[in-house]
C-alpha positions as CSV (number, residue, x, y, z in Angstrom):
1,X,121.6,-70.8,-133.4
2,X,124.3,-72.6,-134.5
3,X,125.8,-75.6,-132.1
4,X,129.0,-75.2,-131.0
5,X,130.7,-78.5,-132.3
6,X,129.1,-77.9,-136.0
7,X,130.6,-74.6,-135.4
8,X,134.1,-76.1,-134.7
9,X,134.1,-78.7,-137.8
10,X,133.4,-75.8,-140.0
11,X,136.0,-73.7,-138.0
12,X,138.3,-76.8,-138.7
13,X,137.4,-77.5,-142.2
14,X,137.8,-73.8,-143.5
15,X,141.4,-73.6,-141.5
16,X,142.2,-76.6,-143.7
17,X,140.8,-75.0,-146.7
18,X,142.7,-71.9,-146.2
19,X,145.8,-74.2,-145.3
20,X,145.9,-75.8,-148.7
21,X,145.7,-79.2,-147.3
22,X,143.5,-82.1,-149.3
23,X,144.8,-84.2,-146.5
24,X,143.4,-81.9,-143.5
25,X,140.1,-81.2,-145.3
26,X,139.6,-85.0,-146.0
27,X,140.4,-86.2,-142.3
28,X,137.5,-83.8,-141.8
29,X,134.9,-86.0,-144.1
30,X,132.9,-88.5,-143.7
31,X,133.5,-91.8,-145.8
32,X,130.1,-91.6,-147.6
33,X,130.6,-87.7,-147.9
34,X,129.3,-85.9,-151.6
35,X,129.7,-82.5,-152.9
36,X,127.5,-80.6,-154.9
37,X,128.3,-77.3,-156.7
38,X,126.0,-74.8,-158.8
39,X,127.2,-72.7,-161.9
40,X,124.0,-72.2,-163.3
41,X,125.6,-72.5,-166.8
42,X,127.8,-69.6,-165.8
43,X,130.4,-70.9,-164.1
44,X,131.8,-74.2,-165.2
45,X,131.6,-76.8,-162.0
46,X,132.0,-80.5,-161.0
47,X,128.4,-80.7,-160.6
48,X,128.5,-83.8,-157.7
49,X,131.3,-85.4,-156.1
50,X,131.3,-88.6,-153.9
51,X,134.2,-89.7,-151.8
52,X,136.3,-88.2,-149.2
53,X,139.2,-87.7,-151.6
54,X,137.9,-86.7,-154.4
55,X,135.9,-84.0,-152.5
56,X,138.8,-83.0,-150.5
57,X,140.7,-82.4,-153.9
58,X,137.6,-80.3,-155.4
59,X,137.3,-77.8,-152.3
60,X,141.2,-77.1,-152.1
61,X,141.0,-76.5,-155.9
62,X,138.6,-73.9,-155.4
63,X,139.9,-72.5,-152.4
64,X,143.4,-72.4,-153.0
65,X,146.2,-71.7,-150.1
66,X,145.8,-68.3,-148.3
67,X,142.8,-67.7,-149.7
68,X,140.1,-64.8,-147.9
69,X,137.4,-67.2,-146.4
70,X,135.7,-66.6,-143.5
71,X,132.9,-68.3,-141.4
72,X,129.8,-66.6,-141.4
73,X,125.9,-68.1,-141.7
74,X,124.4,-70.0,-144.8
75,X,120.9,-70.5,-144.7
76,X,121.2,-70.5,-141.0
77,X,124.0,-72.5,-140.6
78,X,127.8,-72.1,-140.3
79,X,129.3,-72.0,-143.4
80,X,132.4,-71.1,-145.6
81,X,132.0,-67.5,-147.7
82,X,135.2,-67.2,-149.9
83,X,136.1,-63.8,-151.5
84,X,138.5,-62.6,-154.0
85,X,139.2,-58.8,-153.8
86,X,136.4,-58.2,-151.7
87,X,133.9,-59.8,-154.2
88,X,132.2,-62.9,-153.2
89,X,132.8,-65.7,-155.2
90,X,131.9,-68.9,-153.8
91,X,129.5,-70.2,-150.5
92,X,130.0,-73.3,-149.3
93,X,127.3,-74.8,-146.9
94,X,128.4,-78.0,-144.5
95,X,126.3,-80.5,-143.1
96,X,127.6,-81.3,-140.1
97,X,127.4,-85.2,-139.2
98,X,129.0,-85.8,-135.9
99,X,132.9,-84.1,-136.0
100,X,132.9,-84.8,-139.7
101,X,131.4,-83.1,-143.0
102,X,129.4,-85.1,-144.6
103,X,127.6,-82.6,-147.4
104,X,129.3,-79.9,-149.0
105,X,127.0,-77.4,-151.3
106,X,129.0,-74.9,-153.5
107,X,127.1,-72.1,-155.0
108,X,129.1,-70.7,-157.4
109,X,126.6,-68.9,-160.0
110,X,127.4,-64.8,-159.8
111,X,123.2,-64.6,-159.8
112,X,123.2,-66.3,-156.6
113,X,126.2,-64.2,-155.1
114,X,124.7,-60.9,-155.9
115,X,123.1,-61.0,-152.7
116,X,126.2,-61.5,-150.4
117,X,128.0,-58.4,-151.5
């Protein structure tokens, strides 16, 4: 069962995803915060990021303004699923420290998507 303020970062950090806004999405990390994202030789990725801005600028990148995300449960945890034309194209899992992100996992590889559509 998820707890209701992890729920409400997440809420909060995919409203800024969708929004488009670095800025938002960084307010929302933690100073020490790192990102890790998975291609599996498929998809080209940053591999890890460190740093609130550098992390902020990664995930809006992906994301893009407007785009179809929606909160739903990774691995038993709020999370971010992002789809284009109904396909599934990214999951993003948060660890929630406090009212602020302070992991971000991106599993990008189509093997590992398969599963979500």
């Amino acid at each position: 069962m998820f707890k209701r303020s992890e729920h409400a970062v997440v809420h909060r950090f995919a409203t800024a995803c969708r929004a488009g806004s670095a800025g938002a999405v960084r307010s929302l990390l933690t100073q020490n915060v790192v990102a890790v994202s998975d291609g599996g030789g498929r998809v080209i990725t940053a591999g890890r990021i460190h740093g609130p801005g550098d992390v902020a600028r990664c995930v809006t990148e992906l994301v893009g303004p407007g785009a179809d995300l929606a909160v739903e449960a990774v691995n038993g945890q709020p999370g971010v699923v992002l789809r284009d034309a109904g396909r599934v194209v990214a999951v993003v899992s948060l660890q929630v420290a406090g009212a602020k992100v302070a992991a971000v996992w991106i599993v990008l590889n189509p093997d590992k998507l398969r599963h979500w559509e």
